[in-house]
C-alpha positions as CSV (number, residue, x, y, z in Angstrom):
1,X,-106.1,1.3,80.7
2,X,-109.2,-0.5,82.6
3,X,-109.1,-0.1,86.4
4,X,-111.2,-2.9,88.2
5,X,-114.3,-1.8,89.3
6,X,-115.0,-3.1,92.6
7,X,-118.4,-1.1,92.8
8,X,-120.7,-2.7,90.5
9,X,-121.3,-6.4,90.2
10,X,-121.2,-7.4,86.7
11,X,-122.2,-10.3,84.6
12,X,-119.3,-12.8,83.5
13,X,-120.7,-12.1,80.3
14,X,-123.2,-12.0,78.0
15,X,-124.0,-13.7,74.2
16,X,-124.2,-11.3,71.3
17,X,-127.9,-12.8,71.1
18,X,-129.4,-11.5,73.5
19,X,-127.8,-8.4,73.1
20,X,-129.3,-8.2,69.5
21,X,-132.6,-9.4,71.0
22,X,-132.7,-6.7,73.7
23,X,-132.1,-4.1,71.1
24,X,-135.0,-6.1,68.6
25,X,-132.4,-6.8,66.3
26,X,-132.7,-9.8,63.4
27,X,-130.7,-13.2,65.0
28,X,-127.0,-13.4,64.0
29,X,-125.6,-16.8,62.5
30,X,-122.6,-16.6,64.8
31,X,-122.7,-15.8,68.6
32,X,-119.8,-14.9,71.0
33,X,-119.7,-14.0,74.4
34,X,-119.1,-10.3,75.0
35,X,-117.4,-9.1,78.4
36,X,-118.4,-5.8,79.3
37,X,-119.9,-2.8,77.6
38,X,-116.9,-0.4,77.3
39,X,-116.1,3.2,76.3
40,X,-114.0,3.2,73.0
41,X,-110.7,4.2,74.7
42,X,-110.8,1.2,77.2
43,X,-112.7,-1.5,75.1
44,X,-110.8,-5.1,74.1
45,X,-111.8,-7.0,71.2
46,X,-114.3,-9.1,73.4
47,X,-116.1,-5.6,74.6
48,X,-119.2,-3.7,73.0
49,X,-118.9,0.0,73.1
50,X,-120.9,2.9,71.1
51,X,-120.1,6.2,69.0
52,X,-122.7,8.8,68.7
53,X,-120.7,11.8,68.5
54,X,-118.6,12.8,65.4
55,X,-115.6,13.9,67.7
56,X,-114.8,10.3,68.7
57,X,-114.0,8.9,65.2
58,X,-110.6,9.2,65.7
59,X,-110.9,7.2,68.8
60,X,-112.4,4.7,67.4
61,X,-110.0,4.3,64.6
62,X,-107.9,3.2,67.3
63,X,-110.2,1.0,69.4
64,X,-110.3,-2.5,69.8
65,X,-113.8,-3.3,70.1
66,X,-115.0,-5.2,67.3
67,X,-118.6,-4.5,68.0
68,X,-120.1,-0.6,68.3
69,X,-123.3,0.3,68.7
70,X,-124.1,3.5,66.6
71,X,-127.2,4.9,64.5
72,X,-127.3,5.1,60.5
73,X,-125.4,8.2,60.9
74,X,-122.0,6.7,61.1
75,X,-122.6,3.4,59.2
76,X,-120.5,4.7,56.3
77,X,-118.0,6.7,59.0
78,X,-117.4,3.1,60.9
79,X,-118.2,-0.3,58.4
80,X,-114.5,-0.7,58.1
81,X,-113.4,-0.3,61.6
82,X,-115.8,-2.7,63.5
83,X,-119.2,-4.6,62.9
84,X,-121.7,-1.6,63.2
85,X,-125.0,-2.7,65.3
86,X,-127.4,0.5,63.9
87,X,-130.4,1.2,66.2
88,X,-132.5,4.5,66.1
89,X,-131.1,6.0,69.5
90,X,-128.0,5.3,70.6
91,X,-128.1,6.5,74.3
92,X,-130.9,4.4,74.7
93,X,-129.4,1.2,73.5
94,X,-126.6,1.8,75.6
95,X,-128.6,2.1,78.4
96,X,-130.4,-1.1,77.9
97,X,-127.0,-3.1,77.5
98,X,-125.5,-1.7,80.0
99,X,-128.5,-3.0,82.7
100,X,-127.8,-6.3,81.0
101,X,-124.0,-6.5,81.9
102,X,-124.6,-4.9,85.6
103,X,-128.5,-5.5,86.6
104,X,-128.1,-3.7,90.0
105,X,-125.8,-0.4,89.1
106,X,-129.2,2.0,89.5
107,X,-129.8,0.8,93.2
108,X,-126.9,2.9,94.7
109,X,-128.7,5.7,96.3
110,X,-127.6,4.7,99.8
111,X,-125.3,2.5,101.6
112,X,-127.4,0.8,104.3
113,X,-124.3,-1.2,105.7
114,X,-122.2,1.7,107.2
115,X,-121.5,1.7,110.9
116,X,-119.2,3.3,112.9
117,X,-115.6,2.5,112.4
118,X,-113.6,-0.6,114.2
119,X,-110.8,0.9,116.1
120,X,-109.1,-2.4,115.8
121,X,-109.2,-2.6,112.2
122,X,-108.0,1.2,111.8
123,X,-105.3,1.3,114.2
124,X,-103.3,4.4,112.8
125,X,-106.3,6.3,111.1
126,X,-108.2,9.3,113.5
127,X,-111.7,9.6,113.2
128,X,-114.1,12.2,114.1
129,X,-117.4,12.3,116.0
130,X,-120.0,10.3,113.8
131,X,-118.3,8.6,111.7
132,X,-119.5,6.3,109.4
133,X,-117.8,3.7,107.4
134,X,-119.2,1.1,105.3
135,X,-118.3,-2.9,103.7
136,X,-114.5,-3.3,102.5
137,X,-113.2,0.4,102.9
138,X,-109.2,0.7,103.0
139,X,-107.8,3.5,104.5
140,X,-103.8,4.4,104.3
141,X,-102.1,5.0,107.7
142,X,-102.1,8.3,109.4
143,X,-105.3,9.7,107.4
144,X,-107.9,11.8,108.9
145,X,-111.0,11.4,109.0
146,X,-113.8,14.2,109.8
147,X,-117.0,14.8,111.8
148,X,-120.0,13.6,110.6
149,X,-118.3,11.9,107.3
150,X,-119.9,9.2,105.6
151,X,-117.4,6.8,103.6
152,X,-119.6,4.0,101.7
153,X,-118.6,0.7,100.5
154,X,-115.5,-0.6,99.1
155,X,-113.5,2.8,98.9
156,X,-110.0,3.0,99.1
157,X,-108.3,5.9,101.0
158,X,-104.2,6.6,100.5
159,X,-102.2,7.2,103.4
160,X,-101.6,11.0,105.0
161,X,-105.0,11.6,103.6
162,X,-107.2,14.4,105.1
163,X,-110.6,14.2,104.6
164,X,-112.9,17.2,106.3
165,X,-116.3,17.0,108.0
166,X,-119.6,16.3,106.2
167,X,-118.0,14.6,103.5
168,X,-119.5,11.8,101.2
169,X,-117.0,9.3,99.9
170,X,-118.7,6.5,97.3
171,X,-117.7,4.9,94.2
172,X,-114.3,6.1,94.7
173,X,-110.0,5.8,94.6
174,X,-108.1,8.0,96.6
175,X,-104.1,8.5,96.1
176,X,-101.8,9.2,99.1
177,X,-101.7,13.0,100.4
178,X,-105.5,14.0,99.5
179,X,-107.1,16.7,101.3
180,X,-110.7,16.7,100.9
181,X,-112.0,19.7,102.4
182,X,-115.7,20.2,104.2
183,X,-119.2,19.7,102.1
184,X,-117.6,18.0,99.1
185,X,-120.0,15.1,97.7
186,X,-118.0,12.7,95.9
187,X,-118.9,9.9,93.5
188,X,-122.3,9.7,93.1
189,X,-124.5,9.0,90.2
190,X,-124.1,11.7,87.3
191,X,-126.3,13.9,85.8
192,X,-127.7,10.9,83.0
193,X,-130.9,10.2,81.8
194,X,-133.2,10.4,79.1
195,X,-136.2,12.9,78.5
196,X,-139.9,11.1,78.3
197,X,-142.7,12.3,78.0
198,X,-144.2,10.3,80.6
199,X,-141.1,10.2,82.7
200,X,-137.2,10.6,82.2
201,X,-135.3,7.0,82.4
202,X,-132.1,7.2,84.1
203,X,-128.8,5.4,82.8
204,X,-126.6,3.3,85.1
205,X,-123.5,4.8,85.7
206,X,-120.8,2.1,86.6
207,X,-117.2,4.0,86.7
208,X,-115.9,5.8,89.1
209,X,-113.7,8.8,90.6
210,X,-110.4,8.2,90.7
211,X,-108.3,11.1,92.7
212,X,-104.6,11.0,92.3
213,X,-101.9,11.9,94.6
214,X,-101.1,14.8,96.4
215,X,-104.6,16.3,95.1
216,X,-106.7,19.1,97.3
217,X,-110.1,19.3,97.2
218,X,-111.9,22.6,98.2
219,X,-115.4,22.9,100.4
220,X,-118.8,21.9,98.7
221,X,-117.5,20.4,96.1
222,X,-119.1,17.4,93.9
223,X,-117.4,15.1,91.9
224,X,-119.4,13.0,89.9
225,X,-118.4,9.6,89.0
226,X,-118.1,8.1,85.9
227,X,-120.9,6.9,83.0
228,X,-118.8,4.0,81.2
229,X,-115.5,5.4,81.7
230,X,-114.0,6.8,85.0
231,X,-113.9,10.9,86.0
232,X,-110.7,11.5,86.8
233,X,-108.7,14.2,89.0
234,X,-104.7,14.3,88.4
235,X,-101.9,14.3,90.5
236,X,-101.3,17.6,92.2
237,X,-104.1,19.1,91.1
238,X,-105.6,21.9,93.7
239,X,-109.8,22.7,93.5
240,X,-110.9,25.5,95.0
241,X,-114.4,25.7,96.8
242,X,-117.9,24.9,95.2
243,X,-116.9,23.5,91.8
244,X,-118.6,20.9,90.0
245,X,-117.0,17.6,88.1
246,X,-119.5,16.2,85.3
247,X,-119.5,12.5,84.6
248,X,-116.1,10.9,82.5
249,X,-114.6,14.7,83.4
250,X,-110.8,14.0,82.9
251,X,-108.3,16.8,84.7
252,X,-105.0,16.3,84.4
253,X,-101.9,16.9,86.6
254,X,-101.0,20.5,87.9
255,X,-103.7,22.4,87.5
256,X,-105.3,24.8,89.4
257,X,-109.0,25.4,89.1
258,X,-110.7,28.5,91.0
259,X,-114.0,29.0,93.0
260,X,-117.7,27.9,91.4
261,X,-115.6,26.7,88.1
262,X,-118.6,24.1,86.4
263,X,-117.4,21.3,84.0
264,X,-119.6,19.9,81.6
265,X,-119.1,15.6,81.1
266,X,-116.7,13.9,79.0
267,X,-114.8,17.0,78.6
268,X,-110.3,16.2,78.6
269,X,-108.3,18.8,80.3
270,X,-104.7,18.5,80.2
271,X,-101.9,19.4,82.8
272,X,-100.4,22.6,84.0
273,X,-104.3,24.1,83.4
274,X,-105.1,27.0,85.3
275,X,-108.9,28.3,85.3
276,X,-110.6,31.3,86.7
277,X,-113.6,31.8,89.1
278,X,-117.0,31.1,87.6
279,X,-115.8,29.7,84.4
280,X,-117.8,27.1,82.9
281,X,-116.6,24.2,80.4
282,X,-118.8,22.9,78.0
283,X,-119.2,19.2,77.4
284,X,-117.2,16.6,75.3
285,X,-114.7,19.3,74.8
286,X,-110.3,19.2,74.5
287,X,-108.7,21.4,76.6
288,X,-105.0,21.5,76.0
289,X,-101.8,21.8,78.0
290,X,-100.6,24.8,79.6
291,X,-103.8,26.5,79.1
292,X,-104.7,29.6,81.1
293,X,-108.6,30.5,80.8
294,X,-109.9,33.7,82.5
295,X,-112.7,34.1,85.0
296,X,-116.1,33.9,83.9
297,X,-115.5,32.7,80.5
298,X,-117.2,30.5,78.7
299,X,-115.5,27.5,76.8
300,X,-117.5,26.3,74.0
301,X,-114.6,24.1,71.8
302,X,-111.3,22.8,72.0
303,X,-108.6,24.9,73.0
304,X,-105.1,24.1,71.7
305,X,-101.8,23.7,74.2
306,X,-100.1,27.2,75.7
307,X,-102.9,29.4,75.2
308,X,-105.0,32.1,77.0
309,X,-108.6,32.7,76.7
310,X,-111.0,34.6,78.1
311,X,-115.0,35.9,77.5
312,X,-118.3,34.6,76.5
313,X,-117.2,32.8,73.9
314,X,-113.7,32.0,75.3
315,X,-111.4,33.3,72.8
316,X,-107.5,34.4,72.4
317,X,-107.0,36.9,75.6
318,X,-105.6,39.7,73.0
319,X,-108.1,39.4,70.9
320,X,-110.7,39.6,74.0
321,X,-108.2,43.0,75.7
322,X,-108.6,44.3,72.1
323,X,-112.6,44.6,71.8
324,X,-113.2,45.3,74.9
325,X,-110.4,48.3,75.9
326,X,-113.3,51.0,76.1
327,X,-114.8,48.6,78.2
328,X,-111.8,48.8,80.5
329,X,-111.1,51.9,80.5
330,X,-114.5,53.0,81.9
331,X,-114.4,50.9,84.3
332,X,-111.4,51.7,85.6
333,X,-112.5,55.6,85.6
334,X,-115.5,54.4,87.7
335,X,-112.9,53.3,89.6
336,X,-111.2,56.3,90.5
């Protein structure tokens, strides 16, 4: 489901033409207007979107955009799905196209319109000492905001939200009952670009963060927003302090994630997820429901619903208890 994004300003549109000229392809007989460049999940049939990666195939069986961008790779995997448009790197192209559809989505580094908040205009909301607010921001009745909080341009705050001090809001959707606690960093460009040997090119990225209800978010966190698609935190999810949120990150609802957990982009964890201190979630990766995962592991591919992991790589927690009892057992004789 597309959520409007009230961040970026996009292009009505754009002919397949010049898409295939940007990209130095030959001229096509027939052009149409495309809308938007799209991830597969969220693309209509009027949308270009891309597959590099071998776990999406299934995704795209399923998609509705008619035109992918994708390298010679996946000709074979794709011809019969959509109308394949192969270049020699894929990231690339998509960077290109995407600067077509919204020319202005790298010149976010800072909102120069914020200014202190109009009492008038946020009757029931309590603000802090050096507040700053910027263009078209919504706020829910009795929320909090902190000291020395910075809340950039066309946000949108739920109601009974707390929000600490020292906070950065951008590029974001915020449910009712949020607690965002002090330090966090949310929204802001991801961790995209593309290694040159004269210099690395940075992508756009045009999602955003979208925070559900009743979420809590712990000190120092940072969330960062979304490439194509939008990072998403679930409802009644609880983050401890200092974790970080990759670009397109998905968590779902119920889950409880622990101090300096790191997650990798694109990576889908489900609800009821509980994760332990330090543990770190490799990119473009499933995590099921129900899953517990111990502290300090290391998740390197999916992990199915109801299970319990732990180590460097994660693996089944018996399994783990299994070859490493000695282990155990001299540490808890140093113990003693």
């Amino acid at each position: 489901m597309k959520t409007k994004n009230q961040f970026f300003e996009k292009k009505k549109y754009i002919y397949l033409s010049e898409i295939f000229e940007t990209l130095g392809k030959k001229k096509i007989k027939k052009d149409v207007k495309i809308n938007s460049i799209c991830d597969l999940s969220t693309a209509s049939s009027k949308d270009i979107s891309f597959i590099n990666n071998v776990k999406y195939l299934d995704i795209l069986k399923k998609s509705h955009a008619k035109y992918i961008i994708s390298n010679q790779l996946f000709f074979d995997k794709i011809k019969k799905y959509c109308y394949p448009i192969i270049v020699n790197n894929v990231l690339n192209s998509v960077y290109k196209i995407t600067e077509l559809f919204y020319p202005n989505a790298l010149n976010d580094g800072v909102d120069f319109s914020v200014s202190t908040p109009d009492i008038n205009k946020y009757k029931k909301i309590k603000f802090g000492k050096n507040v700053l607010i910027g263009k078209n921001v919504e706020i829910g009745a009795n929320s909090i905001i902190g000291h020395n909080t910075i809340i950039e341009s066309n946000v949108n705050i739920g109601s009974r939200c707390v929000i600490g001090n020292n906070v950065l809001l951008k590029n974001s959707i915020v449910g009712n009952s949020v607690r965002i606690l002090d330090g966090s960093v949310i929204g802001k460009k991801g961790f995209g670009f593309f290694p040159d040997k004269k210099r690395n090119i940075r992508y756009p990225h045009i999602g955003m963060v979208i925070i559900k209800d009743n979420v809590e978010i712990g000190c120092n966190n940072t969330i960062d927003r979304g490439s194509l698609s939008n990072t998403v935190i679930g409802m009644n999810t609880f983050i401890d302090n200092q974790v970080h949120i990759a670009h397109n990150v998905n968590i779902g609802n119920n889950c409880i994630i622990t101090g300096q957990v790191g997650f990798a982009g694109s990576s889908m964890i489900g609800n009821s997820v509980s994760i332990g201190g330090q543990a770190g979630i490799s990119g473009h990766l499933k995590i099921g429901n129900n899953v517990r995962i111990g502290g300090g592991s290391g998740v390197v591919k999916n992990i199915p619903d109801n299970s319990k992991v732990m180590g460097y790589p994660a693996k089944d927690i018996r399994k783990f208890l299994k070859e490493n009892k000695w282990q155990i057992v001299w540490i808890k004789i140093r113990l003693k």
